[in-house]
N, CA, C and O atoms as a Tinker XYZ file with bonds, in Angstrom:
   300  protein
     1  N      0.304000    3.449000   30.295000    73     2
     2  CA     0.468000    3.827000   28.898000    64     1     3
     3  C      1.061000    5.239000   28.863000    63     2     4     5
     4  O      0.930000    6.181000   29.644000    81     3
     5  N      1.796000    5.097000   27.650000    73     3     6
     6  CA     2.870000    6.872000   28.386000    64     5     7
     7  C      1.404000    7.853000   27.754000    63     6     8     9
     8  O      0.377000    7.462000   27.200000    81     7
     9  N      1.829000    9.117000   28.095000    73     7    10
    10  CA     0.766000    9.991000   27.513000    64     9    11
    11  C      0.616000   10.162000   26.167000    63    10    12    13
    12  O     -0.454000   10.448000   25.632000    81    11
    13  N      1.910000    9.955000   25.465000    73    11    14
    14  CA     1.998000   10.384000   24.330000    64    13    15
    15  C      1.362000    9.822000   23.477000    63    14    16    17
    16  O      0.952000   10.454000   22.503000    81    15
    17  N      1.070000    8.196000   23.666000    73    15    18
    18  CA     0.063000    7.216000   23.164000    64    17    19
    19  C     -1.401000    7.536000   23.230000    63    18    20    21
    20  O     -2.303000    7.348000   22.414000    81    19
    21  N     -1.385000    8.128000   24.558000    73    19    22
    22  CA    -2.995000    8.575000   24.965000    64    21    23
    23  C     -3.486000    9.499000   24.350000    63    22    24    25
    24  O     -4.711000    9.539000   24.236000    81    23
    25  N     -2.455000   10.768000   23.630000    73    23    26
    26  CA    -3.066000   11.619000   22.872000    64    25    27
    27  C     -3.028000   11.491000   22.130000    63    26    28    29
    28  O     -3.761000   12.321000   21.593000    81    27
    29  N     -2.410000   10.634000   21.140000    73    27    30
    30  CA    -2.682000   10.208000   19.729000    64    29    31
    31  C     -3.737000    9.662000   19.546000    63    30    32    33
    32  O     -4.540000   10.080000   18.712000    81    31
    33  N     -4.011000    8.292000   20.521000    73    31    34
    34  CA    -5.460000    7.782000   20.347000    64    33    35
    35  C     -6.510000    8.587000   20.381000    63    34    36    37
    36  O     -7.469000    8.374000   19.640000    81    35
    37  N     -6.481000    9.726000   21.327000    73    35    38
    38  CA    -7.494000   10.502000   21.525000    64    37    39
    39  C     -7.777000   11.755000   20.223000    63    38    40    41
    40  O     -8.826000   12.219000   19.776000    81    39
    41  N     -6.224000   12.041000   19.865000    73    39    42
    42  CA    -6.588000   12.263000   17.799000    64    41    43
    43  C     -7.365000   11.621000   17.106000    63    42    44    45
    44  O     -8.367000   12.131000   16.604000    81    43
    45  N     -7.009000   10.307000   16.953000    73    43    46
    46  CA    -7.649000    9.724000   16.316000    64    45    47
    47  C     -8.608000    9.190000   16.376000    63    46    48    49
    48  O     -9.109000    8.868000   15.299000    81    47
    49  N     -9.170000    8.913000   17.355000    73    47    50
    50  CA   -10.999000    9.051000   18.133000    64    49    51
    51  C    -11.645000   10.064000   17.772000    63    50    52    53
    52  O    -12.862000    9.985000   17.605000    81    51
    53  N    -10.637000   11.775000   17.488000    73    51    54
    54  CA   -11.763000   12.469000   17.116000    64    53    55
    55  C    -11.759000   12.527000   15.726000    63    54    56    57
    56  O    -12.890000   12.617000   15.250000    81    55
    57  N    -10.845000   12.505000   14.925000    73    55    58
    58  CA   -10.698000   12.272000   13.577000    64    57    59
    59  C    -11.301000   11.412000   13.112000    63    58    60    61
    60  O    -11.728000   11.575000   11.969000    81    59
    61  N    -11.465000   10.648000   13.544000    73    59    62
    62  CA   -12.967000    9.289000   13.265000    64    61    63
    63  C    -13.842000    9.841000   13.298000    63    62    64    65
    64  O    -14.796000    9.481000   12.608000    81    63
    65  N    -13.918000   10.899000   14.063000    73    63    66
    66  CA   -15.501000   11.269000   14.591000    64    65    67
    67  C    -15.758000   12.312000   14.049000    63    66    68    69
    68  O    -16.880000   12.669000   14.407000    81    67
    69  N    -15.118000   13.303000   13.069000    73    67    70
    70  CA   -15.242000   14.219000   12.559000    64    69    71
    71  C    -15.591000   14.201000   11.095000    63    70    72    73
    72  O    -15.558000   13.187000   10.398000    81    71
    73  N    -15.953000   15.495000   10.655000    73    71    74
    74  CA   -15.854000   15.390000    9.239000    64    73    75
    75  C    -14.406000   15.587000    8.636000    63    74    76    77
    76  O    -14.332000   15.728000    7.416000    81    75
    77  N    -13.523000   15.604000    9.214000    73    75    78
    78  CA   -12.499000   15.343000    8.486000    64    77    79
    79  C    -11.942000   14.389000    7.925000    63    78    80    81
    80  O    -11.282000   14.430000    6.887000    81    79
    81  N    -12.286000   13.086000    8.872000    73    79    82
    82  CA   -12.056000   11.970000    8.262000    64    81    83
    83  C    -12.690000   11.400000    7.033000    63    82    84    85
    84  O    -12.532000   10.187000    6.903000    81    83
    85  N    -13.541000   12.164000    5.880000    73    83    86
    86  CA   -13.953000   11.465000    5.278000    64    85    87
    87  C    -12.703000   12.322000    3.600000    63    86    88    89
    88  O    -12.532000   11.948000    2.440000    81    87
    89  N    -12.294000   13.213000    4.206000    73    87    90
    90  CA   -11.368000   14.065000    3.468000    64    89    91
    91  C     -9.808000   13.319000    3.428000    63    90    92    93
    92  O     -8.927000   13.417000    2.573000    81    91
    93  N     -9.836000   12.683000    4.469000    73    91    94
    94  CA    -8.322000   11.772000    4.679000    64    93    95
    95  C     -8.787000   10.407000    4.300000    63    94    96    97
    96  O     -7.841000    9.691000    3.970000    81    95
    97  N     -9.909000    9.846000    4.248000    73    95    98
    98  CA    -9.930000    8.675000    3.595000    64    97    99
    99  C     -9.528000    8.818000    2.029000    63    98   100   101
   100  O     -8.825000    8.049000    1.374000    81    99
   101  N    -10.143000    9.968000    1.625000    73    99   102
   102  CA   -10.168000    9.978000    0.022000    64   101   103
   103  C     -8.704000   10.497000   -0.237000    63   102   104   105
   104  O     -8.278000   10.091000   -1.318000    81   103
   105  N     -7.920000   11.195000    0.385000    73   103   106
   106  CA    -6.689000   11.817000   -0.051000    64   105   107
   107  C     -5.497000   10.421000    0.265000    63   106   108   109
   108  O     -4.418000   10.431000   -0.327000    81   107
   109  N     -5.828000    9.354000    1.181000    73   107   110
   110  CA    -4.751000    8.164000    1.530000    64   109   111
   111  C     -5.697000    7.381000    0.355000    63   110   112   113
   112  O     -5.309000    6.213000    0.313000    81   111
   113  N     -6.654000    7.577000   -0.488000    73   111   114
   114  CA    -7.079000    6.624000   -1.317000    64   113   115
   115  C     -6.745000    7.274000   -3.004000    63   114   116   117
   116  O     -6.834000    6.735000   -4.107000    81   115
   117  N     -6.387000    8.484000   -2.633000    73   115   118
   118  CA    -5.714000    9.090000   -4.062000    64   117   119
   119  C     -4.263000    8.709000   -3.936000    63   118   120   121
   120  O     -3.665000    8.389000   -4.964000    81   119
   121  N     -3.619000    8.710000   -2.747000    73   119   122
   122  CA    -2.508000    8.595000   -2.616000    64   121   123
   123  C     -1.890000    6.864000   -3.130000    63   122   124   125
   124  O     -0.905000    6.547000   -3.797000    81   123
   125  N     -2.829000    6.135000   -2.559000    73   123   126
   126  CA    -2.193000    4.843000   -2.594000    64   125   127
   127  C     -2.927000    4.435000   -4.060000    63   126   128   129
   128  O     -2.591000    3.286000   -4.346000    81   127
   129  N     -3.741000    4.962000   -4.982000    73   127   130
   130  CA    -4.044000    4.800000   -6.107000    64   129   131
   131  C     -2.917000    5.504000   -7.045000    63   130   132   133
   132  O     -2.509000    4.848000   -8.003000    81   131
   133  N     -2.472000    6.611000   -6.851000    73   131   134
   134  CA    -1.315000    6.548000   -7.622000    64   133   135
   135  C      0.334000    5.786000   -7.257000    63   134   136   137
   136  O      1.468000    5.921000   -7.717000    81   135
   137  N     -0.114000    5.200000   -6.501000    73   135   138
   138  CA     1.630000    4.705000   -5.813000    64   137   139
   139  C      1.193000    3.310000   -6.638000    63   138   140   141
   140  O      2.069000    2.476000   -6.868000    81   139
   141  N     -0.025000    3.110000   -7.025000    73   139   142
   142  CA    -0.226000    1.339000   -7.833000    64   141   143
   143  C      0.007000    1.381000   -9.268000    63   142   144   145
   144  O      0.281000    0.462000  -10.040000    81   143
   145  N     -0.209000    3.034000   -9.545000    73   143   146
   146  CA    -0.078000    3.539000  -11.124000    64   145   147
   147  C      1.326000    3.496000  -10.972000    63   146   148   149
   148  O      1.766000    2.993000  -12.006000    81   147
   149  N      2.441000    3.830000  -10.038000    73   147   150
   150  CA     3.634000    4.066000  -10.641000    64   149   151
   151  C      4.025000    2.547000  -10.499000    63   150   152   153
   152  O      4.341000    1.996000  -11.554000    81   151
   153  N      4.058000    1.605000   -9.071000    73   151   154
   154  CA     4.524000    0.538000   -8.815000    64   153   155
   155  C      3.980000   -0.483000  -10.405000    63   154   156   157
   156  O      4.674000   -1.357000  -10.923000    81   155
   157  N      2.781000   -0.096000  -10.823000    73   155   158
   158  CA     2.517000   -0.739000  -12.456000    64   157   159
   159  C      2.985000   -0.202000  -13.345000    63   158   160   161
   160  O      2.927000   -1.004000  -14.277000    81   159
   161  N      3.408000    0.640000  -13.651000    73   159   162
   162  CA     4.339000    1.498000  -14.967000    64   161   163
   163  C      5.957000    0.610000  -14.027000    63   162   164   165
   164  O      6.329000   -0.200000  -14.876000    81   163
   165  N      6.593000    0.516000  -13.206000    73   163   166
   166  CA     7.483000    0.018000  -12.702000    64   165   167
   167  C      7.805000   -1.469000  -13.048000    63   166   168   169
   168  O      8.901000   -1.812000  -13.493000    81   167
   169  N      6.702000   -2.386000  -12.798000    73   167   170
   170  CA     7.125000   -3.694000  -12.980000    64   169   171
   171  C      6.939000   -3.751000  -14.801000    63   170   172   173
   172  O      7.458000   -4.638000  -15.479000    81   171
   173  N      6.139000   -2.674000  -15.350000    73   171   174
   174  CA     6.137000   -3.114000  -16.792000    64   173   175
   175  C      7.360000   -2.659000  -17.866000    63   174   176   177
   176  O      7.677000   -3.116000  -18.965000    81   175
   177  N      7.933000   -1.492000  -17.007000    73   175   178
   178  CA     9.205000   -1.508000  -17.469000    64   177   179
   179  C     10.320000   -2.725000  -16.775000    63   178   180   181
   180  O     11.384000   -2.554000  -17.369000    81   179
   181  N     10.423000   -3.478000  -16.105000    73   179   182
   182  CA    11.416000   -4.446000  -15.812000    64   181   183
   183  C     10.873000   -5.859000  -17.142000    63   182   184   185
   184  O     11.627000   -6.488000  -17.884000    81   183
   185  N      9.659000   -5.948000  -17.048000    73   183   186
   186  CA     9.069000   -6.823000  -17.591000    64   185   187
   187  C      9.469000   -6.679000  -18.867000    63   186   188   189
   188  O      9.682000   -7.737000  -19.458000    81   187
   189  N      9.671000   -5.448000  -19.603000    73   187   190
   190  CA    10.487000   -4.968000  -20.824000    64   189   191
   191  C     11.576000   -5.120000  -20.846000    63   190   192   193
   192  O     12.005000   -5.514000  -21.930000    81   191
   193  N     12.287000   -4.973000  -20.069000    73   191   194
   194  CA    13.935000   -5.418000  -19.813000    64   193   195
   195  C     14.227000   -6.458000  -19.745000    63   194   196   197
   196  O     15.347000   -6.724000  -20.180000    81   195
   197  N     13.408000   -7.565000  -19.182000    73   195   198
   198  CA    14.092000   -8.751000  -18.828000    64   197   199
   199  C     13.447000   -9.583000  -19.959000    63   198   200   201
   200  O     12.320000   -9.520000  -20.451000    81   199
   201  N     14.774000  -10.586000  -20.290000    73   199   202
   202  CA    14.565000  -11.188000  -21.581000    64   201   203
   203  C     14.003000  -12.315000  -21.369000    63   202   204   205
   204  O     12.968000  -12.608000  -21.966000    81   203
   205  N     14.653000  -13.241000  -20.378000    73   203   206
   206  CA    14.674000  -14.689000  -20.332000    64   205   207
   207  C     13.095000  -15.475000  -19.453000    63   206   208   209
   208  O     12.761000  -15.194000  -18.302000    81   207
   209  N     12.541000  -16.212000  -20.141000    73   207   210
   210  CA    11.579000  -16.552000  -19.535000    64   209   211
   211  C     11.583000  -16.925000  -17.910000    63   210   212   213
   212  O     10.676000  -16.761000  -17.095000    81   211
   213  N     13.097000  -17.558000  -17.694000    73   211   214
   214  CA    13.299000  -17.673000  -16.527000    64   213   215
   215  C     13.274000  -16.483000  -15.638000    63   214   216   217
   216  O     12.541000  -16.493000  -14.649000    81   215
   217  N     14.046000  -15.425000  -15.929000    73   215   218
   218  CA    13.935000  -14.119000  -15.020000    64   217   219
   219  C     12.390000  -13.675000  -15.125000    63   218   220   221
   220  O     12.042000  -13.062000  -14.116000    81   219
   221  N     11.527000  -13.804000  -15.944000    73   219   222
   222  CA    10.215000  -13.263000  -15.630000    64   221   223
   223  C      9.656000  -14.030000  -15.058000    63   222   224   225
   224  O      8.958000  -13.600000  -14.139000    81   223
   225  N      9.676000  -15.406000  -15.285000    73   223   226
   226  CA     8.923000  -16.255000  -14.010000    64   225   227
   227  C      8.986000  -15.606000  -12.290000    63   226   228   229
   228  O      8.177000  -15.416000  -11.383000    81   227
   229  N     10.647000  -15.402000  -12.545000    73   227   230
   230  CA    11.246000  -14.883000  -11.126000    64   229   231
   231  C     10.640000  -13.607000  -10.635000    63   230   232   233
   232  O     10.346000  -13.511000   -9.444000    81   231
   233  N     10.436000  -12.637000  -11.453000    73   231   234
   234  CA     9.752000  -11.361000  -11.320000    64   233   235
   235  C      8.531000  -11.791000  -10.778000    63   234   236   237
   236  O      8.252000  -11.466000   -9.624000    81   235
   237  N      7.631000  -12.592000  -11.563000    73   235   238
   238  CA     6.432000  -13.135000  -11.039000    64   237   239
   239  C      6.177000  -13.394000   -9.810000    63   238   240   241
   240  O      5.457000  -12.852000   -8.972000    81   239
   241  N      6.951000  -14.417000   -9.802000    73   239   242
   242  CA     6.973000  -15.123000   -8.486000    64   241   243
   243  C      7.119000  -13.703000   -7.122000    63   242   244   245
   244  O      6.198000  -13.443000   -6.347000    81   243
   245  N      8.112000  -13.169000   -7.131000    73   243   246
   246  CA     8.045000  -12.272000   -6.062000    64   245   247
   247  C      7.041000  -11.494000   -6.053000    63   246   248   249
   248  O      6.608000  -11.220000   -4.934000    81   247
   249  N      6.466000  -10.997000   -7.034000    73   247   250
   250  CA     5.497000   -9.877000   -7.329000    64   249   251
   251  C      4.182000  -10.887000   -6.976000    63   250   252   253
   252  O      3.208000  -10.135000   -6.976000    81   251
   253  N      3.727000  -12.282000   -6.673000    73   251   254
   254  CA     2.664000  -13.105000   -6.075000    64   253   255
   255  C      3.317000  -13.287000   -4.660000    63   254   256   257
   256  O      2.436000  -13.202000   -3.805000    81   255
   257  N      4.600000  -13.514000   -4.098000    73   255   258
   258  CA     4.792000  -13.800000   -3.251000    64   257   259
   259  C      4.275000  -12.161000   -2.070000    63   258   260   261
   260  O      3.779000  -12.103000   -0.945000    81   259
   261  N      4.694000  -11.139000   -3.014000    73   259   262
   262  CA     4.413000  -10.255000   -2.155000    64   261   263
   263  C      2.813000  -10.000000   -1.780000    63   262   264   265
   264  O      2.212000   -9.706000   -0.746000    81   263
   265  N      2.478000  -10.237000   -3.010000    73   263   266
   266  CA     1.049000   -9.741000   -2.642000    64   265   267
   267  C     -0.452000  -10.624000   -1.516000    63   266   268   269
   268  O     -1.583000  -10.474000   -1.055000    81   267
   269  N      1.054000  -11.799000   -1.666000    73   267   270
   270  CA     0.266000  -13.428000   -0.847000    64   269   271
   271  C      0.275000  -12.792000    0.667000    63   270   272   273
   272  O     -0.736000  -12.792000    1.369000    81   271
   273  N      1.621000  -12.213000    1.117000    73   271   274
   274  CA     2.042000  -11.619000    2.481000    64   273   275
   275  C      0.715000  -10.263000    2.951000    63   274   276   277
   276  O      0.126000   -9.935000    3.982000    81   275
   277  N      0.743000   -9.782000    1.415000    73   275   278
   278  CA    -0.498000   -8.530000    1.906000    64   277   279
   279  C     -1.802000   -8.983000    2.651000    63   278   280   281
   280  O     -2.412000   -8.388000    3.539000    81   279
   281  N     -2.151000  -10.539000    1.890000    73   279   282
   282  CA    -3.598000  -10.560000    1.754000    64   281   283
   283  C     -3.445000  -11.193000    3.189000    63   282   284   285
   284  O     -4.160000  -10.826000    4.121000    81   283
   285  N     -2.299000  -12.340000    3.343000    73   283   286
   286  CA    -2.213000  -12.606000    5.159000    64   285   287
   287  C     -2.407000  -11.411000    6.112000    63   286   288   289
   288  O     -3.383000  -11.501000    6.858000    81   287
   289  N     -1.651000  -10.317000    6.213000    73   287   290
   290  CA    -1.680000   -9.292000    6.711000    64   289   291
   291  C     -3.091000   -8.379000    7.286000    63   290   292   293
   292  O     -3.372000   -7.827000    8.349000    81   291
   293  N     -3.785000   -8.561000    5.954000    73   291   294
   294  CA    -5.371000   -7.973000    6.356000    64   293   295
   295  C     -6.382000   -8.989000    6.618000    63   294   296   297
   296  O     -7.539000   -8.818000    6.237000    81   295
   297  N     -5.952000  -10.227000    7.357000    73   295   298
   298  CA    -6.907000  -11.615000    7.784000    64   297   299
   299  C     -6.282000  -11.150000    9.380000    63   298   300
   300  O     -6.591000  -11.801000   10.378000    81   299
């Protein structure tokens, strides 16, 4: 394993193990709580734009298709 792998893991072994990690859980959980506020202000402006029932089905559809790939992802 090159070293460079070895000292990252070994970061992050202690960053687990520290009190810091409970400061980076909450700041990647502020972070990805506002990236859902903008990605939702985002699809509700397209959802405003698009007229045709057909194109919003389509919006739909990708916006379930993506989130189908997430939930595989964390199984």
């Amino acid at each position: 394993m090159p070293a460079v792998f070895l000292l990252l893991r070994s970061l992050v072994i202690r960053l687990l193990g520290s009190r810091a990690a409970g400061s980076v859980v909450q700041f990647l959980r502020r972070g990805l709580s506002r990236a859902a506020v903008h990605l939702g202000t985002a699809l509700r402006n397209i959802w405003d734009h698009v007229r045709s029932q057909q194109s919003k089905e389509a919006v739909l559809g990708c916006v379930l298709c993506i989130l189908n790939m997430h939930k595989k992802v964390e199984n």
